[in-house]
C-alpha positions in Angstrom: -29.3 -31.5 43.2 -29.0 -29.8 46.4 -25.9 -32.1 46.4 -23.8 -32.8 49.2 -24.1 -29.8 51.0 -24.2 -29.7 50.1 -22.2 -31.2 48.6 -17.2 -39.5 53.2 -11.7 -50.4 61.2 -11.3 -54.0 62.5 -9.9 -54.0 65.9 -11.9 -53.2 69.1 -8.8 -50.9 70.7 -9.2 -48.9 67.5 -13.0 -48.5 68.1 -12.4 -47.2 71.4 -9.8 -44.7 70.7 -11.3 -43.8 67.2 -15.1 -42.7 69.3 -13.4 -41.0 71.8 -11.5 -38.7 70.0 -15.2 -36.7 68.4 -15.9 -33.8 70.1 -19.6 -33.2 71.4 -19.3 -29.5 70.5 -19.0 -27.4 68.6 -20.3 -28.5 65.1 -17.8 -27.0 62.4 -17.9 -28.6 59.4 -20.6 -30.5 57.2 -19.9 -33.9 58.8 -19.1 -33.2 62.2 -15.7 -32.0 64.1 -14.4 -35.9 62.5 -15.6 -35.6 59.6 -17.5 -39.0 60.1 -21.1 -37.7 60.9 -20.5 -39.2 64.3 -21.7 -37.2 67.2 -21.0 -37.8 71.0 -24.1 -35.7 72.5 -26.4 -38.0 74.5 -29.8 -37.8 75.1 -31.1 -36.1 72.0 -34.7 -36.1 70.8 -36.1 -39.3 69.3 -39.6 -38.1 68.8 -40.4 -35.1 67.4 -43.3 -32.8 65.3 -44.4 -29.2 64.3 -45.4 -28.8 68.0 -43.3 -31.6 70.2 -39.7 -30.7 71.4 -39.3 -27.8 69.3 -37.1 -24.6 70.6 -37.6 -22.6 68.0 -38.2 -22.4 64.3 -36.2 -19.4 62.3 -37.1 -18.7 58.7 -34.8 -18.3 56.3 -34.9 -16.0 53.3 -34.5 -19.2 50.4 -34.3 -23.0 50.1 -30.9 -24.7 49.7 -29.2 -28.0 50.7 -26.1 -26.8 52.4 -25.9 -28.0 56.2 -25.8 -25.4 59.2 -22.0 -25.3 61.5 -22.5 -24.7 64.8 -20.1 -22.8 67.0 -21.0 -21.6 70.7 -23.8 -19.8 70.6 -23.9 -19.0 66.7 -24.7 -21.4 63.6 -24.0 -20.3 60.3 -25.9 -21.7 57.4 -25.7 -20.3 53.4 -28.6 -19.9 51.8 -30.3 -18.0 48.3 -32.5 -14.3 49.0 -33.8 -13.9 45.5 -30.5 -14.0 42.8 -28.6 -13.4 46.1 -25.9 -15.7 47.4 -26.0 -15.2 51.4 -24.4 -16.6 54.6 -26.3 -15.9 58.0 -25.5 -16.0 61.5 -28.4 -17.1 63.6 -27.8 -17.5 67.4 -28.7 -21.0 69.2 -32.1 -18.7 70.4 -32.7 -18.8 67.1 -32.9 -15.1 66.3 -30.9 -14.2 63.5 -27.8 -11.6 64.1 -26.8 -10.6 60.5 -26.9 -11.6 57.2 -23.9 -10.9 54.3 -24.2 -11.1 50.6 -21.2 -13.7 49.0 -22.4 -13.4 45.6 -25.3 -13.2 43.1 -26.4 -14.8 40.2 -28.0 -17.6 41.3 -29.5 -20.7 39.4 -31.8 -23.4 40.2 -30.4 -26.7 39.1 -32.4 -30.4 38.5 -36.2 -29.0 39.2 -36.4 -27.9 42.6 -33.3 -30.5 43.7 -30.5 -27.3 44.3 -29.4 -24.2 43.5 -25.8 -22.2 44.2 -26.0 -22.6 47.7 -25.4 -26.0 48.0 -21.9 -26.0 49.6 -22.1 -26.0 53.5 -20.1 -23.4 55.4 -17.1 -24.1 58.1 -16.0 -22.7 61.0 -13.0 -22.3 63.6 -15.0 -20.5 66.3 -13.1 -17.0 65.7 -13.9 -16.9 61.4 -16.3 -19.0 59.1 -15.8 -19.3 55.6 -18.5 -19.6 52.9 -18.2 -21.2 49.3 -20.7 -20.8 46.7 -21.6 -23.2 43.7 -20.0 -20.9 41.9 -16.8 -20.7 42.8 -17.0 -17.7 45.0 -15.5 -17.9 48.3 -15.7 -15.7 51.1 -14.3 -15.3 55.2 -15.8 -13.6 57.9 -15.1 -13.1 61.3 -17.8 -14.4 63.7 -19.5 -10.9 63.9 -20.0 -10.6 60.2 -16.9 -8.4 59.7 -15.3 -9.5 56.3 -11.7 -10.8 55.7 -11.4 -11.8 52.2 -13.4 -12.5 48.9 -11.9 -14.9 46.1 -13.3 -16.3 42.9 -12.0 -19.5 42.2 -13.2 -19.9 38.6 -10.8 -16.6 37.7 -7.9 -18.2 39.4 -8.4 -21.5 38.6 -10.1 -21.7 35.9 -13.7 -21.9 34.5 -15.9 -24.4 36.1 -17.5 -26.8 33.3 -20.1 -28.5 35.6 -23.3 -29.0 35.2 -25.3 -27.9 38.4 -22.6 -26.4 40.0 -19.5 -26.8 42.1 -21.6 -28.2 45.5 -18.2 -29.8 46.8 -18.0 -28.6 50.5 -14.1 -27.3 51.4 -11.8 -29.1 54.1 -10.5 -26.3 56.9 -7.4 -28.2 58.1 -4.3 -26.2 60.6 -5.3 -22.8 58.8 -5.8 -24.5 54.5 -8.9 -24.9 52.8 -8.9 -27.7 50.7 -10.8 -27.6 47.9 -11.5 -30.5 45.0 -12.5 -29.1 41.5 -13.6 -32.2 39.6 -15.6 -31.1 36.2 -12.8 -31.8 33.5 -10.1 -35.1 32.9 -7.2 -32.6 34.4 -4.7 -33.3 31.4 -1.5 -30.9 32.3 -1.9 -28.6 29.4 -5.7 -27.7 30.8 -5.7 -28.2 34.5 -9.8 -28.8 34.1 -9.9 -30.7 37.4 -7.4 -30.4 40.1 -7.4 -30.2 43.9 -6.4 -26.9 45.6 -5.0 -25.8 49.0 -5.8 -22.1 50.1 -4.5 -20.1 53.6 -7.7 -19.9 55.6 -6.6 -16.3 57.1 -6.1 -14.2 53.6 -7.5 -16.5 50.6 -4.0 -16.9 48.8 -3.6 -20.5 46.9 -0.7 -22.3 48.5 -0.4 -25.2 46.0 -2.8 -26.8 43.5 -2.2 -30.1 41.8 -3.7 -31.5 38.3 -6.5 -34.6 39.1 -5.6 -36.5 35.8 -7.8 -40.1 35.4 -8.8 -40.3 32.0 -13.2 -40.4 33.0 -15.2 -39.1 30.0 -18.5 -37.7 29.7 -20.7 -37.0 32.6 -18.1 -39.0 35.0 -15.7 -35.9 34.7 -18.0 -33.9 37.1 -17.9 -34.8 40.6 -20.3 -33.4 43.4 -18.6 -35.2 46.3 -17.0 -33.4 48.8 -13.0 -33.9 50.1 -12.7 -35.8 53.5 -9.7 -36.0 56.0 -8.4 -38.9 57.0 -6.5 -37.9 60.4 -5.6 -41.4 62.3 -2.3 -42.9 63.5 0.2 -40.6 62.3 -1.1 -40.5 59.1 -3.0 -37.7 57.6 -4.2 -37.6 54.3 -7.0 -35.8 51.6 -9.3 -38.1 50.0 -10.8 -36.7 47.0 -13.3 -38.6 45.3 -15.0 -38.3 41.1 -14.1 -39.0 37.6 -13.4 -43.0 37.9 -11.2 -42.7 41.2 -10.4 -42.4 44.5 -7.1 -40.4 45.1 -5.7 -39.2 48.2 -2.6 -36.4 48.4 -0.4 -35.1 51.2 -2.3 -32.5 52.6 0.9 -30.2 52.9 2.3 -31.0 49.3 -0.5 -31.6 47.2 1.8 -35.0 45.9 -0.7 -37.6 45.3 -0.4 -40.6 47.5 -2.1 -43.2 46.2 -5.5 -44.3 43.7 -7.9 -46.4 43.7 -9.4 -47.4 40.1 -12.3 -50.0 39.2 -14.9 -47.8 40.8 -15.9 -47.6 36.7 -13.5 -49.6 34.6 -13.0 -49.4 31.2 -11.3 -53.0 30.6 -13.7 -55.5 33.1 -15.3 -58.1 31.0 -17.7 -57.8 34.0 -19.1 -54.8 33.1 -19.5 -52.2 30.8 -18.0 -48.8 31.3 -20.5 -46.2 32.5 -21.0 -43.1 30.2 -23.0 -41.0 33.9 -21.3 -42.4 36.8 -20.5 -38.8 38.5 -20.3 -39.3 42.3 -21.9 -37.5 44.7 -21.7 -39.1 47.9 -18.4 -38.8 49.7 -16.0 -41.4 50.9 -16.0 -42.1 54.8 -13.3 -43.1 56.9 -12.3 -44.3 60.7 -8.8 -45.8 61.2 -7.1 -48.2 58.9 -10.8 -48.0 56.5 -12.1 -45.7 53.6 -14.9 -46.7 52.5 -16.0 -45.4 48.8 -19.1 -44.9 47.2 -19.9 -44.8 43.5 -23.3 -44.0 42.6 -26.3 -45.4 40.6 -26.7 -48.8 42.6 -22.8 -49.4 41.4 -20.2 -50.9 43.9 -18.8 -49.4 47.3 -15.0 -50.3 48.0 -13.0 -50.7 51.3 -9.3 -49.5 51.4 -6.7 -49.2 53.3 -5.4 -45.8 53.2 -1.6 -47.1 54.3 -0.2 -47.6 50.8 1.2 -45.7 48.0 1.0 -46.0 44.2 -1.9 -47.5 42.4 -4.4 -49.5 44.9 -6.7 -51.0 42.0 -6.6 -54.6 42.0 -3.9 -55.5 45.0 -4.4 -56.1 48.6 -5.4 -52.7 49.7 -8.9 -53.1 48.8 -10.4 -54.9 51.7 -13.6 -55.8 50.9 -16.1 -54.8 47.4 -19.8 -54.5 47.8 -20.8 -55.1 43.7 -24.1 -53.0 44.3 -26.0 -51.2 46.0 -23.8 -47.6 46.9 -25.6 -44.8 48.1 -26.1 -42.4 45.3 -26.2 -39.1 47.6 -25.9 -39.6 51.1 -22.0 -40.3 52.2 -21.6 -43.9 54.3 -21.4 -43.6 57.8 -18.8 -46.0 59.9 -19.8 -46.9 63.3 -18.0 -49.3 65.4 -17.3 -52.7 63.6 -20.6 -52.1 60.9 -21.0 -49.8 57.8 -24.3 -48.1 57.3 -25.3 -46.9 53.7 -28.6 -45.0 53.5 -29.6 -45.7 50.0 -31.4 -42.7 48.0 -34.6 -44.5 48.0 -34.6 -45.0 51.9 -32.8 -48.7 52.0 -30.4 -48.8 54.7 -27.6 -51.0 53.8 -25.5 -52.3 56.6 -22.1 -54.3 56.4 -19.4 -55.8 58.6 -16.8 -53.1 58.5 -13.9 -55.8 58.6 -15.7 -58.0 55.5 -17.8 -56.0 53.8 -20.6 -59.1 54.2 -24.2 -58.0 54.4 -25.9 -57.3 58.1 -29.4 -56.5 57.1 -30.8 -54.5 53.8 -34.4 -52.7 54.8 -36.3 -49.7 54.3 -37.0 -47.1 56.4 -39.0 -44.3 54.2 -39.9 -44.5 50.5 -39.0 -41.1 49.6 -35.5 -39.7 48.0 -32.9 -39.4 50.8 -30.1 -36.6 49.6 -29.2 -35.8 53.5 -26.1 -37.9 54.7 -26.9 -40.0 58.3 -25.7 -38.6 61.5 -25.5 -41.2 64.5 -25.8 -39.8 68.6 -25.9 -41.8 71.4 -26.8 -45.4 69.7 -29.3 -44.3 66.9 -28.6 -43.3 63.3 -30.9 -40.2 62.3 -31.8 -40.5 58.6 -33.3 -37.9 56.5 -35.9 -38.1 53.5 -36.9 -35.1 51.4 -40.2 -34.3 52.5 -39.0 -33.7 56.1 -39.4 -37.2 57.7 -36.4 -38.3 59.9 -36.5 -41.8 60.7 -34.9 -43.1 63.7 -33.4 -46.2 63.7 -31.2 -47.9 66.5 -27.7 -48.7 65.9 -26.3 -52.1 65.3 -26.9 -55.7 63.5 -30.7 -55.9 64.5 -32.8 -53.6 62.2 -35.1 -51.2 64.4 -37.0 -48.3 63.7 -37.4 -46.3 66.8 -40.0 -43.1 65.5 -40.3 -41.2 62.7 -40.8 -37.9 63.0 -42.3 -35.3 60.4 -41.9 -31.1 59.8 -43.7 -31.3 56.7 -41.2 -29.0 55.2 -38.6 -30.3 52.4 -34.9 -31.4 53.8 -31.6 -32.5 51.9 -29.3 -30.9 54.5 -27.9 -33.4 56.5 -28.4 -33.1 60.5 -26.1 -31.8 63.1 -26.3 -31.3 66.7 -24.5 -29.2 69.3 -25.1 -29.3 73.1 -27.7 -31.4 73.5 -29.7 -29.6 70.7 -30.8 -31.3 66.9 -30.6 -28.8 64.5 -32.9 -29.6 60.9 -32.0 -26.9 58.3 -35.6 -27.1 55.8 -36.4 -25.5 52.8 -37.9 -23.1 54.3 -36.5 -22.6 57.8 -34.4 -23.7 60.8 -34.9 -25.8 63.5 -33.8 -26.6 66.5 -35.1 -29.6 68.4 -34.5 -30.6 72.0 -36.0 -33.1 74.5 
């Protein structure tokens, strides 16, 4: 799966001060300089084809799912060039500045659905770091000059996953934070654990074993970590194998975990033998909202408890069905918005969890996680249609807009520009 590339509320004082604290530029990390796929550009393209509002269209040497970070003038997407594992810098005129090999040995996973470039990239503005399905990791400088080169799988341990590790790092005041969710994470083994590594020379600062008893295909985990950053309280939400736990980003103690996203003991329902997430939690102040996948249950928390959340007070609200099985949730406001994989957008009251509307946009797998600008929600269907549909309780399809060229990188957009990373290029789009 060209998996989340990639490879996450109820007062109005909090919507205010949550909005205002996005950045419009740059774009350094898969979902946005939040982490919440919210951008504050204004007046981007609604309307778009091969040969309206196009820049500029750059090729690139190989498909993949991972999503382009923008910084300044340069964006920085990973890609494949034959068994090669690549990260290129391509300027905002969209001619490509250089190119560096990460790895090789690549391999197509599901069909045409991913490959071993699926994690996206981030960047500070001065280095960008790239991380490859297979546990390579690697840091440049912004020209291209190398820093360091790490292979997680021989300090970590060997990956036992089936189409690779797509989960997208965290870059948080100089750490990379890293989930490694293929394995139960039993402390004689350490299959599955979460990581922190100094951004500036690769070295692991602290890693902590991710025990919660999943079996079978629920031990592998394609979601990505996500930061939640709000009110003094700063945690990392990783997200596979039965749970939701979140640790002290500094510590690596685990704060709390949420169960019942696939119990073993509900007389409700039956344990689920392929339950492996892939879509990441999202979060705005005093909400996390998780995903599960394969039209299972999405949960609200609140993320200002400790200890075992499963079955008390700080779940907030329990959609039974319905979850996004790819695309991460997107929080807006006082509504949550879940783009369903076949093109259903799902939206709930953010304090309650009740139902808004439930239509479809396209009838085509979605894989690309929604970005919202400026009122709209921009959501992205394989075969290259984004349809544009306006923000809030009334369901409204504003265009749809085709490149003909496959898409499961999500969009992102940086000064006034959308950029659409295809199969078989990139684009950038502007009114």
């Amino acid at each position: 799966m060209m998996l989340p590339g990639r490879h996450l509320l109820p007062v109005v004082v909090l919507f205010v001060s949550f909005t205002s604290t996005v950045c419009a530029d740059p774009w350094g990390a898969w979902r946005g300089p939040a982490g919440n796929g919210i951008s504050l550009e204004t007046g981007l393209p609604l309307e778009w084809s091969r040969e309206k509002n196009i820049l500029w269209r750059c090729p690139l040497p190989g498909p993949a799912g991972a999503t382009p970070v923008v910084w300044g003038d340069r964006i920085f997407v990973t890609s494949v060039d034959g068994e090669d594992l690549i990260l290129l810098c391509v300027s905002t005129q969209g001619q490509e500045l250089w190119r560096r090999t990460v790895s090789s040995g690549n391999r197509a996973v599901r069909g045409d659905e991913g490959n071993y470039a699926s994690p996206s990239p981030v960047t500070d503005g001065k280095h960008v770091w790239a991380t490859m399905a297979n546990g390579t990791v690697a840091c440049f400088r912004t020209d291209g000059t190398p820093v360091w080169h790490v292979d997680l799988q021989k300090r970590y341990g060997p990956f036992e996953i089936a189409f690779g590790m797509s989960s997208t790092p965290v870059l948080y005041q100089g750490r990379l934070y890293f989930q490694f969710i293929h394995g139960d994470g039993r402390a004689e083994t350490q299959e599955a654990l979460v990581a922190a590594v100094d951004a500036a020379t690769g070295t692991g600062i602290w890693k902590t074993g991710r025990i919660t008893g999943a079996t079978s295909e629920n031990e592998q985990a394609y979601a990505s970590p996500v930061l939640y950053d709000f009110d003094g309280l700063t945690l990392l939400i990783t997200h596979g194998a039965d749970y939701t736990v979140a640790y002290d980003p500094q510590t690596g103690r685990e704060r709390w975990r949420l169960g019942g996203l696939n119990p073993r003991n509900d007389p409700q329902r039956r344990y689920h033998p392929t339950l492996r997430f892939v879509a990441s939690p999202a979060v705005a102040p005093g909400i996390i909202v998780c995903p599960t996948a394969k039209n299972g249950p999405v949960f609200a928390v609140r993320p200002d408890r400790d200890g075992d959340l499963t079955d008390t007070d700080a779940v907030l609200w329990i959609r039974r069905r319905n979850t996004p099985d790819v695309p991460s949730p997107l929080i807006v406001d006082d509504l949550v918005y879940l783009c369903r994989e076949n093109g259903v957008l799902l939206v709930l009251d953010r304090a309650t969890g009740e139902e808004v509307y439930m239509e479809r946009t396209h009838n085509e797998r979605h894989r690309a996680s929604p970005l919202y600008a400026d009122g709209y929600l921009y959501l992205t269907a394989r075969d290259g249609r984004v349809t544009v549909v306006r923000a809030g309780r009334t369901f409204e399809i504003v265009a749809q807009n085709d490149l003909d060229e496959a898409i499961s990188a999500s969009p992102v957009t940086a000064d006034g520009t959308l950029y659409l990373r295809t199969f078989d290029a990139l684009w950038a789009i502007h009114r």
